[in-house]
C-alpha positions as CSV (number, residue, x, y, z in Angstrom):
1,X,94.8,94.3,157.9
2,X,93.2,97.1,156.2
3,X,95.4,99.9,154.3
4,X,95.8,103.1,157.1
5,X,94.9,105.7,153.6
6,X,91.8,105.4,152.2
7,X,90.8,107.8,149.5
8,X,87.1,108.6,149.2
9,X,86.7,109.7,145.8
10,X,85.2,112.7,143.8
11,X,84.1,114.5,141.3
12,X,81.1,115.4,139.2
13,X,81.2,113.7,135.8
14,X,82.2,109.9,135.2
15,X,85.7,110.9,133.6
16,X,86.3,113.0,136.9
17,X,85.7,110.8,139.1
18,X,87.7,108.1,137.1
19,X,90.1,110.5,136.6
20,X,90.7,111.1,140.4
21,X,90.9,107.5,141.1
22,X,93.4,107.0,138.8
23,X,95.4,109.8,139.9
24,X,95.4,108.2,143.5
25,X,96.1,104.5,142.1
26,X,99.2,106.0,139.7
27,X,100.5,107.5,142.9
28,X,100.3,104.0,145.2
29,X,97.6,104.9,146.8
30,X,95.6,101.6,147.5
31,X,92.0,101.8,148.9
32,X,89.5,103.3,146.8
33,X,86.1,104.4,148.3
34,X,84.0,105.5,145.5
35,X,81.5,108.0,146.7
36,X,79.3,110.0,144.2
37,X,76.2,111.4,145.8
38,X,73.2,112.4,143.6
39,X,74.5,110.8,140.6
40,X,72.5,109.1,138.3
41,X,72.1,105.6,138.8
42,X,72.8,104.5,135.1
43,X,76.2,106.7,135.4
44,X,77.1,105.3,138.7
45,X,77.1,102.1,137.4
46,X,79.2,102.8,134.8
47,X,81.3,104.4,136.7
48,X,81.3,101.4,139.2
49,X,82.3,98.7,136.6
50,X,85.1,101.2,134.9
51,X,87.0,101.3,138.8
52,X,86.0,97.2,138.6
53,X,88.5,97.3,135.4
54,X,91.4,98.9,136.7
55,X,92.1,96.3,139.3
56,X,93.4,94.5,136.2
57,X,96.3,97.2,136.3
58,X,96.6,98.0,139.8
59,X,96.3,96.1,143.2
60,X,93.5,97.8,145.4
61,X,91.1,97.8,148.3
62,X,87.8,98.7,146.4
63,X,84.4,99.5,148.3
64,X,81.3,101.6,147.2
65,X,79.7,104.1,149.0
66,X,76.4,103.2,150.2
67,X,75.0,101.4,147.5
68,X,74.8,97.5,148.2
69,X,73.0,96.6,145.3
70,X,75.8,98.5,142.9
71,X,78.5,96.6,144.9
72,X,77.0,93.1,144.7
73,X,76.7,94.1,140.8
74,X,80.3,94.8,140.1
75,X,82.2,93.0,142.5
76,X,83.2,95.3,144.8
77,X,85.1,94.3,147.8
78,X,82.6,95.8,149.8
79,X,80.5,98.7,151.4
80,X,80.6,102.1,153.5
81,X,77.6,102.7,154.9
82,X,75.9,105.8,156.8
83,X,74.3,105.8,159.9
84,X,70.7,105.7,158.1
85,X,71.6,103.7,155.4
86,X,71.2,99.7,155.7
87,X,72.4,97.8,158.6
88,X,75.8,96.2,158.9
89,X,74.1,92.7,159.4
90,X,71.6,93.1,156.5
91,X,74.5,94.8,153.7
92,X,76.0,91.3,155.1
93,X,73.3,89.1,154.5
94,X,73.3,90.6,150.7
95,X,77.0,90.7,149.9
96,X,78.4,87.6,151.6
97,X,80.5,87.3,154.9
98,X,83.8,87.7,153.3
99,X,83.3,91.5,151.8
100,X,84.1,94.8,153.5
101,X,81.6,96.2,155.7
102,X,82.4,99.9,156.9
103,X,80.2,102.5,158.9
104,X,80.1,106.2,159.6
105,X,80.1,107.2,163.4
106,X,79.8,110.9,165.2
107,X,79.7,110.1,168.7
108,X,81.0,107.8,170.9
109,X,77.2,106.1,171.2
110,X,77.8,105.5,167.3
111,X,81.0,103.6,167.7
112,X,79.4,101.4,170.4
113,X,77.1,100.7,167.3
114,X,79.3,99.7,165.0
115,X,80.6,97.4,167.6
116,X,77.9,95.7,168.4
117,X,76.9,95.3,164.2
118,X,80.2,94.2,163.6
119,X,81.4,96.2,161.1
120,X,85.0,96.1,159.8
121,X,86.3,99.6,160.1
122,X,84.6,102.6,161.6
123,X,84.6,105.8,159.8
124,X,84.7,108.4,162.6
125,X,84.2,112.2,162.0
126,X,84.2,115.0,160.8
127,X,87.5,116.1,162.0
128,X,86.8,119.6,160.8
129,X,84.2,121.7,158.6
130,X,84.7,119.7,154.9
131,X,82.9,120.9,151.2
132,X,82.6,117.4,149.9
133,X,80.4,115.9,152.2
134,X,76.6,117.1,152.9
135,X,74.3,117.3,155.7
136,X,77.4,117.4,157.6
137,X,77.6,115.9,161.4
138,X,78.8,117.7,164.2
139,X,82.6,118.1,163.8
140,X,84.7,116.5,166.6
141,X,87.8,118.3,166.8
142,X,90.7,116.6,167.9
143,X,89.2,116.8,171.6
144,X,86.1,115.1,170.5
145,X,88.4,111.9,169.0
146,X,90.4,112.4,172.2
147,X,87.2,112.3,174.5
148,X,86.0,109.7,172.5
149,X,88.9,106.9,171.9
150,X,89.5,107.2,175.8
151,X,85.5,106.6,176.3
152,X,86.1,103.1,174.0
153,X,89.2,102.2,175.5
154,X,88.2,102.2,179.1
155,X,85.7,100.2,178.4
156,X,87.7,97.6,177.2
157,X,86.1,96.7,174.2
158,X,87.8,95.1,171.1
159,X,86.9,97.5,168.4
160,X,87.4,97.5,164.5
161,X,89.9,100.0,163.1
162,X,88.9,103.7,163.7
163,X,89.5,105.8,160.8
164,X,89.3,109.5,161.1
165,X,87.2,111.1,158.2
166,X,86.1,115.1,156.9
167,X,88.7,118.0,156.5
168,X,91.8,116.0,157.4
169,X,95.2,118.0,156.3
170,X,98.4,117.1,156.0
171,X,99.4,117.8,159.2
172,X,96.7,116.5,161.2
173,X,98.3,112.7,161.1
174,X,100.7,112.8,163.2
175,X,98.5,114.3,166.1
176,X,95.4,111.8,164.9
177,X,98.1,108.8,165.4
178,X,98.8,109.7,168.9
179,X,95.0,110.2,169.5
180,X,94.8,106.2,168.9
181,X,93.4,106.4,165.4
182,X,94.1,103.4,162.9
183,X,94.0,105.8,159.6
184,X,92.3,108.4,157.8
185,X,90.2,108.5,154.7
186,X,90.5,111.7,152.6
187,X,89.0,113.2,149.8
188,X,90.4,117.0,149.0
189,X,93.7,116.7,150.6
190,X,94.4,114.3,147.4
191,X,92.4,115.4,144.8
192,X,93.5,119.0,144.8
193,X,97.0,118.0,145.1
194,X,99.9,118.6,143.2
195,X,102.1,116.2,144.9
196,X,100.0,113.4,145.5
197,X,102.6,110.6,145.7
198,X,104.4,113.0,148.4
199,X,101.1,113.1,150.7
200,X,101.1,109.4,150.1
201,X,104.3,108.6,151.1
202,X,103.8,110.9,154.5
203,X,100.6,109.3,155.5
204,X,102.0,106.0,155.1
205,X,105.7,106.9,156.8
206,X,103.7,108.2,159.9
207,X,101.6,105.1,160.4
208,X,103.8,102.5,159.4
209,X,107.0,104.6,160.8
């Protein structure tokens, strides 16, 4: 099963970005999400096949960020995808049956979605207001994960893990993991650290235990 951190990386030049991911991967962090919105195509490429390299030096979970074609180019083991972005099934048809297939939901209509598509993992949020993601959706609070975990589960419906995504802090896990959520998927809360493997270490100690 699927790692319960993933990190969902940024930054605004290729040497950031690669920096960042590093930082993560040096630290045991291992699920990379590489997300770099408005980059040029040529530099996301690059950018694509230098993460592609550095699973000759570490052991990682690697998807891409809405770009299917950029994924089946390098490798990746999959895909996130937004809610207007390409359909589970068709990212599917293009990749193969055997990559990662994620997708963004808001609302509890949204994770019905992604059940029906199929998807892997569901990418639920934002828990708060969050600066690295535009054209934000509605934030959910930890009543609207509440409201909306209890709308899936009385409905009895096997679902793919539910990550929580967007402004998650430190202290937010242990609450999130009562909620019923399978993980989180961060951005800030790892790159502006200064004690990176520490965070790492207390994500993983509250889900694992």
């Amino acid at each position: 099963m699927y790692s319960r951190l993933q990190y969902i990386s940024t930054g605004n030049t290729v040497n950031e970005q690669l920096n960042n991911i590093r930082k993560v991967l040096e630290n045991k962090g291992n699920w990379i999400q590489l997300r770099w919105k408005n980059a040029p195509k040529t530099a996301l490429i690059d950018l694509a096949f230098q993460v592609t390299e550095l699973k000759k030096q570490f052991d990682f979970t690697y998807i891409i960020n809405d770009h299917v074609s950029i994924a089946y180019k390098v490798n990746s083991d999959g895909v996130h995808l937004g809610l207007k972005d390409l359909s589970v099934q068709q990212a599917r048809n293009f990749l193969g049956s055997d990559k990662i297939i994620g997708g963004t939901a808001n609302t509890a209509e949204d994770v019905r979605q992604r059940i029906a598509e199929n998807c892997d993992y569901i990418g639920l949020g934002p828990l708060r207001f969050t600066s690295s993601k535009q054209n934000l959706s509605p934030v959910l609070g930890y009543e609207g994960y509440q409201n909306i975990i209890q709308e899936i589960q009385k409905e009895d419906q096997h679902h793919p893990p539910i990550y929580a995504i967007g402004g998650i802090k430190q202290e937010d896990i242990l609450q999130l993991q009562h909620i019923g959520i399978y993980g989180v998927a961060v951005s800030s809360l790892l790159t502006h650290s200064v004690s990176t493997q520490s965070i790492i270490q207390h994500i993983n100690h509250e889900f694992y235990g």
